[in-house]
N, C-alpha and C positions, 0 to 999 in steps of 0.2 A: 899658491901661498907666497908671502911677499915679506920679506928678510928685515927684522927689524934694526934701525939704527940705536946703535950702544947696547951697553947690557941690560939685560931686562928678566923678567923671571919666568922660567918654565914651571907652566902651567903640571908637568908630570912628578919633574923632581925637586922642584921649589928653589932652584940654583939659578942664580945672574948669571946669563950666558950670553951672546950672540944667540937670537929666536927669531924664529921664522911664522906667522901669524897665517895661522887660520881663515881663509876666506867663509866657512861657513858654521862653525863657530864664535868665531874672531879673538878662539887661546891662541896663545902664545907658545912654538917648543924650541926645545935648541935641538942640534941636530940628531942627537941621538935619539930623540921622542919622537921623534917628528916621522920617520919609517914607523915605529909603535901607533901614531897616530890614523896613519895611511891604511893599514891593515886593520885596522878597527874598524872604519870605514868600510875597509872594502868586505872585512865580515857581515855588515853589517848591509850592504848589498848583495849578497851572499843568500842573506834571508827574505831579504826583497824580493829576488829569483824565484827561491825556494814556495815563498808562498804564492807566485804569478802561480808557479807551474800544480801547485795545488789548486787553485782555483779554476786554473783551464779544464782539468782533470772534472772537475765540480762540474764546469758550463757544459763539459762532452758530455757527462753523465745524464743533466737535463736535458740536450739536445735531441742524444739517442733513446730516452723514456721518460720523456715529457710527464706522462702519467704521474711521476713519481714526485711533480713536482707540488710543493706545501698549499698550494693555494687548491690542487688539485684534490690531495687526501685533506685537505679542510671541509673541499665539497662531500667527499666521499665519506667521512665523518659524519657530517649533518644528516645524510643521505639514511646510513645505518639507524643514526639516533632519533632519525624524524619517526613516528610510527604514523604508518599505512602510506608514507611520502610516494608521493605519485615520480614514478622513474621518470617519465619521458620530459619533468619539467630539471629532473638532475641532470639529466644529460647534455638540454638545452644550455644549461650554467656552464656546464663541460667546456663546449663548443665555444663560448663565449669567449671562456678564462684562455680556453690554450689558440686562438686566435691573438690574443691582444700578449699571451706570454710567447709565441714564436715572433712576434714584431720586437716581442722588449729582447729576447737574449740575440735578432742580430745586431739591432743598437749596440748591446752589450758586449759583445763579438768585434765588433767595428773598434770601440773604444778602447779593447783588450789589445787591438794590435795595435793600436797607435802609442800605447804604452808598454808592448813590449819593445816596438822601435826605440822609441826613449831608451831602454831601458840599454839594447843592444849598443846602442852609439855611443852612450856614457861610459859603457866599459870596454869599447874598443878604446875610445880615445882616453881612458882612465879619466875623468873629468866629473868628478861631482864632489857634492858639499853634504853632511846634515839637512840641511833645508829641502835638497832632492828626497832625500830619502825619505824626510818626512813628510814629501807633497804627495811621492810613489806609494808610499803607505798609505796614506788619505782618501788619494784615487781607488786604490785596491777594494777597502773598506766599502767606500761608497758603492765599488760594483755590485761587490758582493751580497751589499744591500738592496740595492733595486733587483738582484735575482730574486731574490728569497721573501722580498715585499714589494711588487714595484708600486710605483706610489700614484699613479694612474690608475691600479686596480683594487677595487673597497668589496666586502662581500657582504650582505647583510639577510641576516634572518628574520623573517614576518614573525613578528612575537604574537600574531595572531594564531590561532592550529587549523590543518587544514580539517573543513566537515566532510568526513566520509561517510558512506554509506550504511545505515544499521541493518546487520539482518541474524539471521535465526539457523543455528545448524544444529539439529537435529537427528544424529545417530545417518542414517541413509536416506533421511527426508529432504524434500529439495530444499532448499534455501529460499524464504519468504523475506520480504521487506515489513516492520513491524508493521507500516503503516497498510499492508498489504494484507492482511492476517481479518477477517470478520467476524466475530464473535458476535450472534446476539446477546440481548441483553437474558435471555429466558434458557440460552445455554447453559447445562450443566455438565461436570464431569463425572468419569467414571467413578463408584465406589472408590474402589481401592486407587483412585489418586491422594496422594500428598501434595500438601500448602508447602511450598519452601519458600515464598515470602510474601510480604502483606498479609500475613494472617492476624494483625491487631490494630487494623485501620489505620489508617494515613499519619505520617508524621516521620521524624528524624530519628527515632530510634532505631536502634542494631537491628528488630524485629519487625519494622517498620516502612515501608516504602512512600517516597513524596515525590511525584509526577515522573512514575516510570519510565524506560524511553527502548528500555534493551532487556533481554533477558539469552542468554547461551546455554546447551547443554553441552559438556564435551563427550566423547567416547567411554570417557570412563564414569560418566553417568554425573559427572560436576557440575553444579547445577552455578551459575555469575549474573547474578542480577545486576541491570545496569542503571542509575538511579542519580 
């Protein structure tokens, strides 16, 4: 900071003083603000620290269970909400994400130290301005963002669904494929069977079935047509 000629006005207490101007600002104090000014700063480097060491805290946490990382329980989400989603092609994903996310957090790693050495030498030599603090904030930001989204990795869902297989489970009988089931045409059922659907010819109605494809019994005798 560089001592102004004549009186001038401090920026704190509004008094023509002798002031000393701000390199990274560029107020004006006289000398009694000017210490007030200093530790403002330096609180405020303070927090700059404070949030490094939060976030390192952060990187160890994904480091040491990768698993837990958002792009990971995104998969793992889909995974749950997909119905009949075939595992071996989630895990394929798995493999992918946490390959290309162990490259991005030691970039991330790399860049964390190069910014804590900043950070270190600025406050050995006491030497920074506003403008650092808000470049060290900036950077910070920015890390924290490429953990948590890196911008090389996109995830996308086939809004197509996958076709699984139809079949038939019936109390202890095996499990047939519909298409697997023969029925002649001159087959009848036993007396005492019940119609529980299609019993009023073809069509969209509640009582009605149009180009059947599935039919399920559960255990407890539930009968789910599938239509």
């Amino acid at each position: 900071m560089s001592q102004a000629s004549g009186g001038t006005i401090c920026i704190t207490c509004g008094k023509e003083k002798a002031t000393f101007k701000c390199g990274g600002c560029s107020q004006e104090f006289c000398f009694n603000h000017l210490g007030d000014h200093k530790q403002e700063l330096s609180k405020q480097f303070d927090e700059v620290e404070l949030n490094r060491d939060l976030f390192r805290q952060t990187l160890t946490d994904q480091t040491d269970k990768p698993q837990k990382h958002p792009l990971i329980q995104q998969i793992d989400t889909w995974e749950r909400d997909s119905i009949n989603k075939i595992r071996q092609k989630a895990e394929e994903a798995r493999q992918v994400v946490l390959t290309h996310i162990n490259g991005s957090i030691r970039q991330i790693e790399s860049r964390l130290n190069q910014l804590t050495d900043q950070l270190r030498q600025s406050r050995e030599e006491n030497d920074f301005f506003e403008t650092d603090l808000q470049r060290w904030n900036y950077d910070l930001t920015q890390l924290k963002e490429e953990l948590t989204k890196p911008s090389n990795i996109n995830l996308h869902q086939d809004a197509t669904p996958l076709i699984t297989r139809i079949s038939i489970d019936v109390a202890s009988c095996k499990s047939a494929s519909l298409n697997e089931l023969k029925i002649g045409v001159s087959a009848r059922w036993v007396q005492n069977g019940i119609t529980v659907a299609g019993g009023y010819d073809r069509g969209n109605g509640l009582n009605q079935l149009l180009n059947p494809w599935g039919l399920c019994v559960d255990d407890d005798q539930t009968v789910d047509g599938q239509r």
